[in-house]
C-alpha positions as CSV (number, residue, x, y, z in Angstrom):
1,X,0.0,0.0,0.0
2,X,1.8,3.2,-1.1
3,X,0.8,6.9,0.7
4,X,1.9,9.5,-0.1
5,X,2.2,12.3,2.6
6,X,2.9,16.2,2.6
7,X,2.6,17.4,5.8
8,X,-0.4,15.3,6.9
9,X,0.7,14.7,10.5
10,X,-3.6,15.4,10.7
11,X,-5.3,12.6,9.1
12,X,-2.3,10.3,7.9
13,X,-2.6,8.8,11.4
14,X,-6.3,7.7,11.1
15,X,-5.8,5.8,7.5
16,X,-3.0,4.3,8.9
17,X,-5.0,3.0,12.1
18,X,-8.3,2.3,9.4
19,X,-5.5,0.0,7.1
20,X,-4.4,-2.0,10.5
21,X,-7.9,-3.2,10.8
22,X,-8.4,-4.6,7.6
23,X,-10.1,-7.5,7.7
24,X,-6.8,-9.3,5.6
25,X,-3.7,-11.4,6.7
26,X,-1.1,-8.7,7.3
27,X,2.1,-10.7,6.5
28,X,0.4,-10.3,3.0
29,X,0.5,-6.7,3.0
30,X,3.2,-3.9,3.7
31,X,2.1,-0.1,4.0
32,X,5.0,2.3,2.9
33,X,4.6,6.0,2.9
34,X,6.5,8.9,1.4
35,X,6.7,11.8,3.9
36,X,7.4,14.8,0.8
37,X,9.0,17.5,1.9
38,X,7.6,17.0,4.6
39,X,8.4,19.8,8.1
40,X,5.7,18.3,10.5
41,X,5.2,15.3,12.2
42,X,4.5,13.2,9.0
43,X,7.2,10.5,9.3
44,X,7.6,10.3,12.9
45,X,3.5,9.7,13.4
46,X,3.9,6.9,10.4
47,X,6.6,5.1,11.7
48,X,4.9,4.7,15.2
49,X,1.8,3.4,13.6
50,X,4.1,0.1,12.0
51,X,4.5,1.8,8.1
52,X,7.6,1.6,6.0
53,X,8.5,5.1,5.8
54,X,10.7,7.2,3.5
55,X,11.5,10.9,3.5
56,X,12.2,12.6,0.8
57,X,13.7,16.7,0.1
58,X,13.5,17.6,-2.9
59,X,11.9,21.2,-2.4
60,X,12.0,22.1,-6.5
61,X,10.6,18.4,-6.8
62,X,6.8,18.8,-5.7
63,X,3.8,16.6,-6.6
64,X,2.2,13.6,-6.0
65,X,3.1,12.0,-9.0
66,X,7.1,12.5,-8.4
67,X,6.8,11.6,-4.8
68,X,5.2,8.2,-5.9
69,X,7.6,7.4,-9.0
70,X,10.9,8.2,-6.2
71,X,8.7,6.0,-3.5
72,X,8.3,3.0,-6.4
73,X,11.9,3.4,-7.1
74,X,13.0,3.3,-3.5
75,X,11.3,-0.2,-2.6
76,X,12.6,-1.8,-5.8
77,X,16.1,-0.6,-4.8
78,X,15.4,-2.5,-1.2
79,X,14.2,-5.3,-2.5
80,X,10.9,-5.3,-0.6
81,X,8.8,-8.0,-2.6
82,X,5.3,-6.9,-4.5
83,X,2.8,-8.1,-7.1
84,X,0.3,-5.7,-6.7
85,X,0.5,-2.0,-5.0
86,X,-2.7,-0.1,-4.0
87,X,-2.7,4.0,-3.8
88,X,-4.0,5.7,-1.3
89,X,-4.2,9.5,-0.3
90,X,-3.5,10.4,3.4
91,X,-6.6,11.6,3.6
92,X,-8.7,9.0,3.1
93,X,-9.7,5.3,4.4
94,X,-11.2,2.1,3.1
95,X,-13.4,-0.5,4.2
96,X,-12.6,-3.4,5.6
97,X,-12.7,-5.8,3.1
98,X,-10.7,-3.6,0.5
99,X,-7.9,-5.9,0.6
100,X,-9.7,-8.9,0.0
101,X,-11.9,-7.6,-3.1
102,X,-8.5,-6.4,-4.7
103,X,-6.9,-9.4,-3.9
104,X,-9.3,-11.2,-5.8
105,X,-9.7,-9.4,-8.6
106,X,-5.6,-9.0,-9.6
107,X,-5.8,-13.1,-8.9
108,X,-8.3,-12.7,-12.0
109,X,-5.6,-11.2,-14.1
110,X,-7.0,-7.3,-14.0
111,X,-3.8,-5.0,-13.9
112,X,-5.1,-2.0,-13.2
113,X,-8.4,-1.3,-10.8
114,X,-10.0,1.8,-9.7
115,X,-11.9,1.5,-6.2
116,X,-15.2,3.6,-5.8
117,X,-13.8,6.8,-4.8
118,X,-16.1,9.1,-2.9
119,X,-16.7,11.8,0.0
120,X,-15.6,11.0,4.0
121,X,-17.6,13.9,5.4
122,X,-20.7,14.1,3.1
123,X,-23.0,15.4,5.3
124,X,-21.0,18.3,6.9
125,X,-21.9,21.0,4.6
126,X,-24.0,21.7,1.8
127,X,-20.9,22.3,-0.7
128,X,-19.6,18.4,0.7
129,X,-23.3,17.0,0.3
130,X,-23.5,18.0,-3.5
131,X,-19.5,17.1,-3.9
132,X,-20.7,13.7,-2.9
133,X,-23.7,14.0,-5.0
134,X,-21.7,14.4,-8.4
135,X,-18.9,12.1,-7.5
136,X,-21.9,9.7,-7.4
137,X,-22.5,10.0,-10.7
138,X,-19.1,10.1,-11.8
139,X,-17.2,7.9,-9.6
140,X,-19.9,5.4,-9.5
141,X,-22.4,5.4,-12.1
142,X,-20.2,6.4,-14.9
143,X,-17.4,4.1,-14.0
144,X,-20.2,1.2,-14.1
145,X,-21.8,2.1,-17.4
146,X,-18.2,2.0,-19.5
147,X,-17.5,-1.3,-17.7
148,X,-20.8,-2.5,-19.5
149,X,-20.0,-0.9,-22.9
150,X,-16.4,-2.3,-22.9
151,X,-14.7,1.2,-22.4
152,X,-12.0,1.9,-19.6
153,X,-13.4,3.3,-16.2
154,X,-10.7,6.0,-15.9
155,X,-8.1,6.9,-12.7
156,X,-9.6,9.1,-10.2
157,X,-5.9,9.4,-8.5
158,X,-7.3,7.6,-5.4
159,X,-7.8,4.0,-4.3
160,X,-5.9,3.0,-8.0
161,X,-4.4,-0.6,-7.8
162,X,-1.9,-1.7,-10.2
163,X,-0.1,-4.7,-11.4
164,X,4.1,-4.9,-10.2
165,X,4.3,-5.0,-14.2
166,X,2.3,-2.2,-15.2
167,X,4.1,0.2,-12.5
168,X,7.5,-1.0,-14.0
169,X,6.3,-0.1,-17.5
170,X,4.9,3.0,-16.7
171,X,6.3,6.6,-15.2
172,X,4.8,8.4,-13.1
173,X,4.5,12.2,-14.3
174,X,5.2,15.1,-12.6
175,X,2.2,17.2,-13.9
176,X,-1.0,17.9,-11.3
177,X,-2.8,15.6,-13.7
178,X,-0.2,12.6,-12.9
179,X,-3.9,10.3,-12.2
180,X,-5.2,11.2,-16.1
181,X,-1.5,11.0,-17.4
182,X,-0.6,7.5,-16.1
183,X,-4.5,6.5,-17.4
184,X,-3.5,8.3,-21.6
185,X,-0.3,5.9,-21.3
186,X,-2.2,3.1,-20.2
187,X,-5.3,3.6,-22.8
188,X,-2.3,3.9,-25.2
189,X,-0.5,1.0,-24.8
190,X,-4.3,-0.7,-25.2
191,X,-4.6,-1.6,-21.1
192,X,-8.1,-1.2,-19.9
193,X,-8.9,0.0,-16.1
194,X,-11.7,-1.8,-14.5
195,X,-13.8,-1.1,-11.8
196,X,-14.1,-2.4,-8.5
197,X,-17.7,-0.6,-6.8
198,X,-17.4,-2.9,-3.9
199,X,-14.1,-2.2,-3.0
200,X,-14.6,1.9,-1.5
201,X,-12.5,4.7,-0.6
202,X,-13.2,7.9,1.3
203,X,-11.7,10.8,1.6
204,X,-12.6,14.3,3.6
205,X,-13.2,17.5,1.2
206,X,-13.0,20.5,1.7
207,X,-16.4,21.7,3.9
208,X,-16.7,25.4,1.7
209,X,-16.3,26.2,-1.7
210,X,-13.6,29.0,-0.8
211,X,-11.6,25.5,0.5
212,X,-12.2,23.7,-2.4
213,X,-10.9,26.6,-4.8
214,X,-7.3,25.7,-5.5
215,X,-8.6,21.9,-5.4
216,X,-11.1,22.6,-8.7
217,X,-8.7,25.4,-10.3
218,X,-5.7,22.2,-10.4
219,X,-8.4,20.1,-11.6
220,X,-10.3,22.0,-14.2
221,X,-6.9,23.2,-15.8
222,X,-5.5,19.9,-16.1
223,X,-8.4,18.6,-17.8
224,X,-7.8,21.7,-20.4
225,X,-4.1,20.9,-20.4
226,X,-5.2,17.1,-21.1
227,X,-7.7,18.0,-23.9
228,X,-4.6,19.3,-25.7
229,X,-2.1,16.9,-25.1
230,X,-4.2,13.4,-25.5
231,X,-7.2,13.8,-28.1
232,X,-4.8,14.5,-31.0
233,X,-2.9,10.9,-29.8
234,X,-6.4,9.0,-29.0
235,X,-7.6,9.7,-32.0
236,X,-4.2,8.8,-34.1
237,X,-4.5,5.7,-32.1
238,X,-8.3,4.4,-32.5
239,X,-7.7,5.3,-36.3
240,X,-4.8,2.9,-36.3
241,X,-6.5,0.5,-34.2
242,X,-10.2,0.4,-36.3
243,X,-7.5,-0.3,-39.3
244,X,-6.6,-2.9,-37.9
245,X,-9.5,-4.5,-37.1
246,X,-9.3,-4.2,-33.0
247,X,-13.0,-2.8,-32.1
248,X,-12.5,-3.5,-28.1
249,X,-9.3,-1.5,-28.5
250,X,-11.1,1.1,-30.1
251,X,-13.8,1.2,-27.9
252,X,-11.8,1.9,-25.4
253,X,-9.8,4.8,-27.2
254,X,-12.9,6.2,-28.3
255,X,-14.2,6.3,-24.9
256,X,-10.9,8.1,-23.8
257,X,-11.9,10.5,-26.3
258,X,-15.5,11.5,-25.1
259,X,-14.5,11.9,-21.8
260,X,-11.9,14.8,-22.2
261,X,-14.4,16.6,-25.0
262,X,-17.2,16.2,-22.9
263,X,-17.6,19.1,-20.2
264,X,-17.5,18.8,-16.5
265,X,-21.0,17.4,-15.5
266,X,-21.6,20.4,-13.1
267,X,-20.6,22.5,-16.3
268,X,-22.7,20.8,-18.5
269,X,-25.4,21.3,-16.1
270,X,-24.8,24.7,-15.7
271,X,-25.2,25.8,-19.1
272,X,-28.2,22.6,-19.8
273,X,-30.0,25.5,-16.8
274,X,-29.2,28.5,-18.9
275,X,-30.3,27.3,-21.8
276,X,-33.6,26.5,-20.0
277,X,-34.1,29.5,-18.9
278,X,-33.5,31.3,-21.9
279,X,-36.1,28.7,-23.9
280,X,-38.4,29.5,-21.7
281,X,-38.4,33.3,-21.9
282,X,-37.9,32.9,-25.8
283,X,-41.4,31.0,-25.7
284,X,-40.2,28.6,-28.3
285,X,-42.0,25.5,-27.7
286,X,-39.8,23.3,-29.6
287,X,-36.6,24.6,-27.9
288,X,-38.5,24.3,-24.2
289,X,-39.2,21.0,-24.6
290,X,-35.5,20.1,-26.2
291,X,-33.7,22.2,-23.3
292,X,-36.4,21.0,-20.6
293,X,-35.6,16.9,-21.6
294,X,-32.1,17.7,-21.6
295,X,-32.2,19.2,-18.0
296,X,-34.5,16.4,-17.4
297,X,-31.9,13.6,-18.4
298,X,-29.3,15.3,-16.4
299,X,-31.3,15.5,-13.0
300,X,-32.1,11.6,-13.3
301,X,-28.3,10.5,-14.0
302,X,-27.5,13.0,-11.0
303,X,-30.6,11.4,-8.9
304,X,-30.2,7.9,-10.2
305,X,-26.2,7.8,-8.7
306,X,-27.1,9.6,-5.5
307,X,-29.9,6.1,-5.3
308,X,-27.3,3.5,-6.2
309,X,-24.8,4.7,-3.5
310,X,-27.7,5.2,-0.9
311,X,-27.2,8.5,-0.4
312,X,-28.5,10.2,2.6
313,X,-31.5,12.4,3.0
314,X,-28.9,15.4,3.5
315,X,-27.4,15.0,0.1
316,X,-31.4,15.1,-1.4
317,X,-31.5,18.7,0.7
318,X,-28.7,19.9,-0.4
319,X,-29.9,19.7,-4.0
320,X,-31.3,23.0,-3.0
321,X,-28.3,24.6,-3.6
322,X,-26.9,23.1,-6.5
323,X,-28.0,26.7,-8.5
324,X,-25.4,28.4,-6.1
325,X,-22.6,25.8,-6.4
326,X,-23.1,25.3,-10.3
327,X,-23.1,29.4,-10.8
328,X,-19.5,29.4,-8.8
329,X,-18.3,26.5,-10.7
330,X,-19.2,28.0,-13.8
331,X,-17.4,31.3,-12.9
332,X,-14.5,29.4,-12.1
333,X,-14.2,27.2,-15.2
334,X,-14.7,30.6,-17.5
335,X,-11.8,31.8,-15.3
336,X,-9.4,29.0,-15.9
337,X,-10.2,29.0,-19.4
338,X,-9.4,32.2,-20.4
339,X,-5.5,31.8,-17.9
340,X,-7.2,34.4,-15.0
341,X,-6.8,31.2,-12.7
342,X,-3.2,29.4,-12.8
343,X,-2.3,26.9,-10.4
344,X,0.7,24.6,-10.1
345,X,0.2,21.9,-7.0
346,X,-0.8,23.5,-4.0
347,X,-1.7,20.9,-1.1
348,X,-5.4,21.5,-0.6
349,X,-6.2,22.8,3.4
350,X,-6.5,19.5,5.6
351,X,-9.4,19.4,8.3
352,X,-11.2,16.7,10.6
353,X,-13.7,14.7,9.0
């Protein structure tokens, strides 16, 4: 199990308790964690709790994806024995039987797993309540509907599993997009990631939208840095593929495709609303009923994952502000777009779940 840990001398502690309890034999599973640059208690709090730790100083060297690339290098260099390693964030924690469902499914020969990813402290604020809402839909729902169409369910840079062989193929970037990177070299070199819904990982968000600022503005440019950088090589690559005949292959590509030229559901949303609006003050009945069906379809996929995961009667509430929250995402986006918003990795503020 590989954590990696920037100052997290706060919640590191309380996965690292959570992954003692696992209900799994633990001579068959090693925790090591990377205390990054780290000037707090990180290491010392690790070590006590029974982890393999190594620190590492490299303060021109920051990001998750170069602390976990020097981690993987470090245990290879030891010798400490692996077929599989899990990745966890400091923040988070698992349930008990994580272990065990990943187990099974890397016996199966899957090399590369994405757990159901979602929120710790849901119901602590409305802006956590509606985070979990949409990660509902597209950590859960989503994930389950490529499995069934044959297309890749994607990294969400949390609860990832992967094969010894696929880690030694593959480099970890140094971008803030390292979780969609390491997925575009996977998709490219024709591995699929499945998805494991029974297997879950939590982890605590921010509780305000001011909180989860730098968190979305890392996010939303990456995705406009990735549009760029991997839609040109998909595309190259499914036309290659279809060539030659390879239609799961393609599938898969194609799929890779859709997701970076779709918008972000909340932005889809967003505008689905303004368009509504501005149907309905147009008094076009054929462009009410074509905005009102899209809006429509958007609210059941949101409802219909909120239902799967069980979602409590908080989340439903907090639907109430969902206007508010898709308004500042929108702002946000249209800022990032246009370079008013430029973030490199900043560690997003830690608080009690």
């Amino acid at each position: 199990v590989l954590v990696p840990a920037h100052n997290e001398e706060l919640l590191l502690p309380v996965l690292l308790e959570n992954l003692n309890r696992l209900r799994y034999d633990k001579t068959c599973y090693q925790v090591c964690v990377v205390a990054d640059n780290c000037t707090d208690r990180t290491a010392m709090l690790a070590r006590s709790a029974g982890a393999r730790v190594y620190e590492r100083t490299a303060p021109d060297q920051r990001g998750k994806g170069v602390a976990l690339q020097w981690l993987l290098e470090q245990i290879v260099a030891d010798g400490v024995p692996f077929d599989s390693a899990i990745i966890l964030d400091a923040d988070s924690v698992v349930n008990h039987d994580f272990l065990t469902i990943m187990a099974a499914r890397a016996t199966r020969g899957e090399q590369a797993i994405q757990a159901h990813y979602t929120v710790l402290n849901a119901e602590r604020s409305w802006a956590t309540s509606l985070r979990g809402s949409a990660l509902a839909a597209i950590h859960y729902l989503r994930p389950q509907g490529r499995m069934v169409l044959g297309g890749s369910a994607g990294l969400k840079g949390n609860g990832m599993v992967f094969s010894r062989a696929l880690l030694m193929k593959h480099r970890w970037s140094a971008s803030v997009t390292e979780d969609i990177d390491y997925h575009m070299a996977l998709m490219l070199a024709g591995q699929q990631v499945t998805f494991a819904p029974d297997a879950v990982v939590w982890a605590a968000m921010p509780g305000s939208l001011a909180g989860a600022k730098s968190q979305n503005v890392r996010w939303e440019q990456g995705r406009l840095e990735t549009v760029r950088r991997y839609v040109p090589q998909l595309w190259r690559a499914a036309r290659t593929s279809m060539a030659q005949g390879r239609w799961r292959q393609t599938t898969v590509l194609l799929d890779g495709i859709a997701e970076h030229l779709i918008p972000p559901f909340s932005i889809l949303m967003g505008m689905t609303g303004v368009a509504l609006m501005l149907a309905w003050l147009s008094g076009a009945t054929g462009a009410r009923l074509t905005a009102g069906s899209l809006f429509l379809g958007e609210l059941l996929y949101l409802v219909a994952g909120m239902a799967l995961v069980g979602a409590p009667g908080a989340a439903y509430r907090a639907l109430v502000y969902a206007p508010f929250f898709l308004i500042w995402k929108i702002w946000l986006y249209l800022r990032v777009l246009f370079g008013l918003e430029r973030q490199g990795w900043v560690r997003t503020a830690r608080e009690k779940a």
